[in-house]
C-alpha positions in Angstrom: 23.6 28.7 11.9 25.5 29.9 8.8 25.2 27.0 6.4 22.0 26.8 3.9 22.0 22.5 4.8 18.7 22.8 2.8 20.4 24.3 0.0 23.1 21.2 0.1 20.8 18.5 -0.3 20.0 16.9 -3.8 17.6 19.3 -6.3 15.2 16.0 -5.9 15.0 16.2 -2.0 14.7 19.9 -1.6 11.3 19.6 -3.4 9.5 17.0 -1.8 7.5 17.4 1.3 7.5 14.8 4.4 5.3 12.2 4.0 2.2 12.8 6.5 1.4 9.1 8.1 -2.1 9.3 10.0 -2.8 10.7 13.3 -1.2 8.4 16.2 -3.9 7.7 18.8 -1.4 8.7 21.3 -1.1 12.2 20.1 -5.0 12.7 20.0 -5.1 11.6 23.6 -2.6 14.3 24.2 -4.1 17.0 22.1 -8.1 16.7 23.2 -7.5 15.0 26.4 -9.9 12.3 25.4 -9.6 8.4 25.6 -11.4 5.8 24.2 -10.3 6.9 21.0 -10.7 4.5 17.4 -8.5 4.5 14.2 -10.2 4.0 11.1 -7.3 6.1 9.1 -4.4 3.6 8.1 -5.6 1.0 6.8 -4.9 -1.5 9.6 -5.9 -4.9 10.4 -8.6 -4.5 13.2 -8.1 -8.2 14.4 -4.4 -7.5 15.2 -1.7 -9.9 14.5 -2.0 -13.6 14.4 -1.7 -15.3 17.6 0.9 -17.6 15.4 2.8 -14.4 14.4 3.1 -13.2 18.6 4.3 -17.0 19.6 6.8 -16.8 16.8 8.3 -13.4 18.3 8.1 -14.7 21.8 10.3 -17.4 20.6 12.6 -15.3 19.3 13.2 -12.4 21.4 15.6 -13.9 23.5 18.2 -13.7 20.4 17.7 -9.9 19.6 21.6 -9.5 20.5 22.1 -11.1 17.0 21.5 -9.8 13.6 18.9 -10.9 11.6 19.4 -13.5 8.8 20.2 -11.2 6.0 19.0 -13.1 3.4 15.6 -14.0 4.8 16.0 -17.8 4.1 13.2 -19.1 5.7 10.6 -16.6 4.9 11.4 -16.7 1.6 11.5 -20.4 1.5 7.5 -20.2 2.8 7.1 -17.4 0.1 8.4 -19.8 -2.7 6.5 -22.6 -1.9 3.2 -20.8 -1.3 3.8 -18.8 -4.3 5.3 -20.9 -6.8 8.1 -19.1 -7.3 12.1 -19.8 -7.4 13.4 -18.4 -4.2 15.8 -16.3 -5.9 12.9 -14.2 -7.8 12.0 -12.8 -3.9 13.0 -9.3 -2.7 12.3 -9.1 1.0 12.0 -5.1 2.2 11.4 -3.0 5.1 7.9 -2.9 4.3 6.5 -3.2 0.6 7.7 1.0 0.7 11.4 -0.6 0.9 11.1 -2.6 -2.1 9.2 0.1 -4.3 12.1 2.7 -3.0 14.7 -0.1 -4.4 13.3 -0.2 -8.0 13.7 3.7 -7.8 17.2 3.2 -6.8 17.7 0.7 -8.8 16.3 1.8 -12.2 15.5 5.8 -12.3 18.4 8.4 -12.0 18.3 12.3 -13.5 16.9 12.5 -16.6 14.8 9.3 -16.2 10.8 9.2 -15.8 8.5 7.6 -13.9 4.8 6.9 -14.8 1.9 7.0 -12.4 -1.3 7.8 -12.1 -3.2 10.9 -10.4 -5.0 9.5 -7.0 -2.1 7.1 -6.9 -0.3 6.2 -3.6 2.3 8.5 -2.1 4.9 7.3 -1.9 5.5 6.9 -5.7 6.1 10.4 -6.6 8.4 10.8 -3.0 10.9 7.6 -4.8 10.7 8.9 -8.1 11.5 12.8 -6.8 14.4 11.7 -4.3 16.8 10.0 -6.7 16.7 12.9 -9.0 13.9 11.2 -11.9 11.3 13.1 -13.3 7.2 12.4 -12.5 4.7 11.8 -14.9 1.5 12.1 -13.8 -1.6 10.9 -16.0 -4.9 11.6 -15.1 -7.3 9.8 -13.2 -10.3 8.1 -14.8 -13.2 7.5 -12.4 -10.7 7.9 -9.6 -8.4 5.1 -11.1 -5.7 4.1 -13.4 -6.3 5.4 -17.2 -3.9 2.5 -19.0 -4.2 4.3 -22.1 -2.8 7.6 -21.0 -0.2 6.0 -19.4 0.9 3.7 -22.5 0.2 7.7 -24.5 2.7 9.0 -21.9 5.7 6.7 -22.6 9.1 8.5 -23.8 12.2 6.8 -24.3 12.8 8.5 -20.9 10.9 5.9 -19.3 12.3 3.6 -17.3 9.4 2.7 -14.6 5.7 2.7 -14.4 4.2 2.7 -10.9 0.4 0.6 -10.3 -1.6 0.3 -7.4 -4.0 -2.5 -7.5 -6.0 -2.2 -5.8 -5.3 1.3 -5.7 -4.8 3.5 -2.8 -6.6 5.8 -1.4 -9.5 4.9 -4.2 -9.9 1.4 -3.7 -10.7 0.8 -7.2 -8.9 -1.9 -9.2 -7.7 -3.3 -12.6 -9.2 -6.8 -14.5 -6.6 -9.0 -15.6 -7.7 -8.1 -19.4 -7.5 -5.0 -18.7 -3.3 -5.4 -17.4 -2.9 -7.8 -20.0 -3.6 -5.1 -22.8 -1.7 -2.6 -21.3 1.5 -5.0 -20.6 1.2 -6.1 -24.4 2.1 -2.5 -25.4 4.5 -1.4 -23.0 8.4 -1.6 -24.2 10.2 -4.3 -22.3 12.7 -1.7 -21.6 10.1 0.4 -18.8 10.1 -1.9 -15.8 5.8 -2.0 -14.6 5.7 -2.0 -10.8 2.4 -4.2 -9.8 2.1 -3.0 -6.2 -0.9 -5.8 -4.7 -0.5 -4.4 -1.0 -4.3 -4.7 -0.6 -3.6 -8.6 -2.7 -5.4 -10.9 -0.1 -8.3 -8.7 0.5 -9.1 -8.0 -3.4 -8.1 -11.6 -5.1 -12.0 -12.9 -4.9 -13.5 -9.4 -6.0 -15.4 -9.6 -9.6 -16.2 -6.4 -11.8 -20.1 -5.4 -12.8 -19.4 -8.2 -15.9 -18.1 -11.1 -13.4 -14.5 -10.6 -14.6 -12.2 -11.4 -11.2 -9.4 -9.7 -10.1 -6.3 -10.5 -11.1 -3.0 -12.2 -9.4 0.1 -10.3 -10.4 2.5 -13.2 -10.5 0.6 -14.7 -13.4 2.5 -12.3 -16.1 5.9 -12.6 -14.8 6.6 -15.4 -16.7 5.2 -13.4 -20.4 6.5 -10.1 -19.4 10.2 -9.9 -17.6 9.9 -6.0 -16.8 7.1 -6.8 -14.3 7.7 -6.4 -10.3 5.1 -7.3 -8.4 5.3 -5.9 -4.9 3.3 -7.3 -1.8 3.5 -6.4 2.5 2.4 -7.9 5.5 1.4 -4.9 7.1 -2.5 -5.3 5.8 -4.2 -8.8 5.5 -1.6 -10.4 7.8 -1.6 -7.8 11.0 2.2 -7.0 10.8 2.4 -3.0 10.0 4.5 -2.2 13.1 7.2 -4.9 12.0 7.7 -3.3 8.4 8.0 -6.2 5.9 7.1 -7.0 2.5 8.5 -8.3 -0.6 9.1 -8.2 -4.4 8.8 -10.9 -7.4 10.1 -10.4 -10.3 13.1 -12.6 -12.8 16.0 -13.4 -11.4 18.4 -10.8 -12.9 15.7 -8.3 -11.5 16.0 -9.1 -8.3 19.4 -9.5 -8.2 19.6 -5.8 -9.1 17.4 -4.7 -6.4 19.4 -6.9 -4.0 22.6 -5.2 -4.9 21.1 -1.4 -3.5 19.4 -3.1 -0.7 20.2 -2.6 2.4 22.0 -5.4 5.0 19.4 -6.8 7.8 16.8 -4.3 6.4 14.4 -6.7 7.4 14.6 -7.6 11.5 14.2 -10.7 13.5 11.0 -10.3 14.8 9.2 -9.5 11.6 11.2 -12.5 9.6 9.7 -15.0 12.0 6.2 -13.4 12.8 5.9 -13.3 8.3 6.7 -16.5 8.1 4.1 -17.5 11.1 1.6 -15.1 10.0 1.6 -17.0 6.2 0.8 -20.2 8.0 -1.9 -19.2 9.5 -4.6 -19.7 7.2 -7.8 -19.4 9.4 -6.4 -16.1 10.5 -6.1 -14.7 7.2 -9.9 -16.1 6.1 -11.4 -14.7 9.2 -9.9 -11.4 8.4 -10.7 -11.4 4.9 -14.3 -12.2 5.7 -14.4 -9.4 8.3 -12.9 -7.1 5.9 -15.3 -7.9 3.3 -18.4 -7.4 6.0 -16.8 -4.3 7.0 -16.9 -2.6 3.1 -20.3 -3.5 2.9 -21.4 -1.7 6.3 -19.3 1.0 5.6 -20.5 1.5 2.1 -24.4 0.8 3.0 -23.8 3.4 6.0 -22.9 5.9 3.3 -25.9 4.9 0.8 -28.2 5.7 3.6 -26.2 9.3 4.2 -26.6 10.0 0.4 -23.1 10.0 0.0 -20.8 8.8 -3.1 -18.1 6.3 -2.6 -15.9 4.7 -4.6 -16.9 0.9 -4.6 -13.5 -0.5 -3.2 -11.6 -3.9 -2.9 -9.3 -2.7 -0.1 -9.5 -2.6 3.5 -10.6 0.8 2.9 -13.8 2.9 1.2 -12.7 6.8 0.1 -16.1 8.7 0.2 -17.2 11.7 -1.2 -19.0 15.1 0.4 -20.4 18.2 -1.2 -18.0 20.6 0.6 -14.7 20.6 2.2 -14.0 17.5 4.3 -11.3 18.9 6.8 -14.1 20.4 8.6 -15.7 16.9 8.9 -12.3 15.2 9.8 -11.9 17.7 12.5 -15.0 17.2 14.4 -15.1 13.1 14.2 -11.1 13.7 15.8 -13.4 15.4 18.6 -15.7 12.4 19.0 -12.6 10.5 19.1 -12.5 8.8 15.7 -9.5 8.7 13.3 -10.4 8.8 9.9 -7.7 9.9 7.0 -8.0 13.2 5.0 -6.9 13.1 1.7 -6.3 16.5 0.5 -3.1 16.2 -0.1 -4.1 13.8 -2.8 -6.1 16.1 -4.8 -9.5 15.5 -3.0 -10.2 18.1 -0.3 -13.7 17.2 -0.5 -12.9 12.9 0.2 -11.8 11.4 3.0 -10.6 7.7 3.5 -11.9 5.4 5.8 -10.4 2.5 7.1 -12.7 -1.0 7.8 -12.9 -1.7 12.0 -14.5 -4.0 13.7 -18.2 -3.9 13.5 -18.6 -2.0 16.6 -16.2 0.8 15.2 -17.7 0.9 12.0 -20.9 1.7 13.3 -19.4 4.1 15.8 -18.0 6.2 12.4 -21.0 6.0 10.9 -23.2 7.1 13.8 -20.3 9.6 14.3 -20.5 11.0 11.2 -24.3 11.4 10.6 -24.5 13.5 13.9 -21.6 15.8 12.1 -24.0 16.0 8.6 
């Protein structure tokens, strides 16, 4: 082959690095010949999909000849009226990762910068780097989001801030007086990307002084340069299906519907969202599981000795002494799936997704055989 074709693509693209999703349990199967096999490593709902969400596809797999409602209607007529918001202010996406990749397009170009914070989710830095914009990283304070620095770090190159909250793969989150002094000194000028993925497993947490966490959607109205992006892949079971959404004002959104993509949200996951946001009791039972689940995982780890960061995910990053990939590797070999996060900055962490109570405790007892 003569042609350089990595030498052809954009300065942006030649410097990133695939994203690295966690370890299929399909491929461990294959690799250790083992079955039986749990995944703890992205951040999945262990109760699987609403029985609502699988009667909604059923219904609608007879139609997969047709496109999919392009626009979303009724999905984003349940988002509006659940949320309180005009119709018009929604973004629907491939995933929550579709929307934040359309305020990249949308708003950053060469020359531009993004803001986001060290520890931050990855996917930030891969948007930002593929359309040619510059990253600025601030550093972490206790494994979260230092709003000072980041105010500190604004240019009049700045055109988007990226936060996670709660953040991933820390698990820590913001108060709302913390987001409220930080959005009161950034220019209207730098769109603020409020990415709530982990939203419906965080929204009752309080901090050590009994200040709750905050909803997102309560500043749009104060502060028009603020997107806040959601999913249904976590609380509401739909990961494989890929959809989430954006809120922001209307001549926001109707940027980011402009570089969207036609249909980029299928059938299948239009109906099951919509389904999947009526179904209340589903979303309480997982929310109560979840919130079980933290506490097992993170009492497991007080009685290993181990640091953690206290999280309101679906998710607990903990802390060793030495090199964790050595760790990672032998619960793969007792046939759990946790996620590594080296690639992060933290060779020593790794992440650990909340199971069922029965795979909890098979981690746990896992992972003090390993120490």
């Amino acid at each position: 082959m003569g042609c350089d074709f990595i030498a052809l693509a954009t300065p942006g693209v030649k410097g990133l690095t695939p994203y690295q999703p966690g370890k299929p349990v399909e491929e461990l199967e294959r690799e250790l010949g083992i079955n039986n096999i749990i995944k703890l490593a992205s951040n999945e709902n262990p109760l699987g999909p609403s029985a609502l969400a699988l009667k909604a596809i059923e219904k609608a797999v007879p139609d997969l000849a047709r496109y999919p409602d392009g626009g979303g209607f009724n999905l984003k007529q349940a988002l509006s009226s659940m949320l309180g918001v005009n119709i018009g202010q929604i973004t629907l996406g491939n995933g929550s990762n579709d929307v934040l990749d359309l305020i990249a397009r949308a708003y950053l170009s060469a020359g531009d910068e993004a803001i986001f914070s060290q520890y931050a989710f990855a996917v930030y830095p891969v948007s930002t780097q593929a359309v040619g914009a510059t990253a600025v990283i601030t550093p972490a304070k206790d494994y979260g989001h230092d709003l000072d620095a980041m105010v500190e770090a604004i240019t009049d190159k700045t055109r988007v801030i990226f936060i996670a909250n709660p953040n991933n793969p820390t698990g820590n989150w913001l108060t709302g007086a913390e987001l409220e002094h930080f959005l009161s000194r950034v220019p209207e000028s730098v769109v603020v990307v409020l990415d709530e993925a982990y939203f419906e497993y965080a929204f009752d947490s309080a901090s050590p002084d009994g200040e709750s966490y905050p909803d997102g959607l309560v500043y749009l109205s104060q502060y028009p340069n603020v997107i806040v992006t959601r999913t249904f892949s976590k609380a509401y079971g739909l990961a494989s299906l890929r959809v989430g959404y954006g809120i922001s004002n209307l001549e926001v959104a109707d940027i980011l519907n402009r570089v969207r993509q036609p249909f980029n949200v299928n059938s299948l996951a239009l109906v099951a969202a919509e389904a999947a946001l009526a179904d209340k009791a589903y979303l309480q039972q997982g929310r109560e599981l979840n919130k079980s689940g933290v506490a097992q995982l993170q009492a497991g780890f007080d009685a290993l000795g181990l640091s953690y960061v206290p999280s309101a995910g679906n998710f607990v990053l903990v802390h060793f002494e030495v090199d964790a990939q050595p760790i990672f590797d032998a619960l793969l070999k007792r046939g759990v799936i946790v996620r590594p996060v080296g690639n992060y900055g933290m060779p020593n962490a790794l992440r650990v997704s909340v199971g069922t109570e029965q795979e909890n405790k098979r981690f746990l007892d896992s992972l003090a055989e390993i120490l």
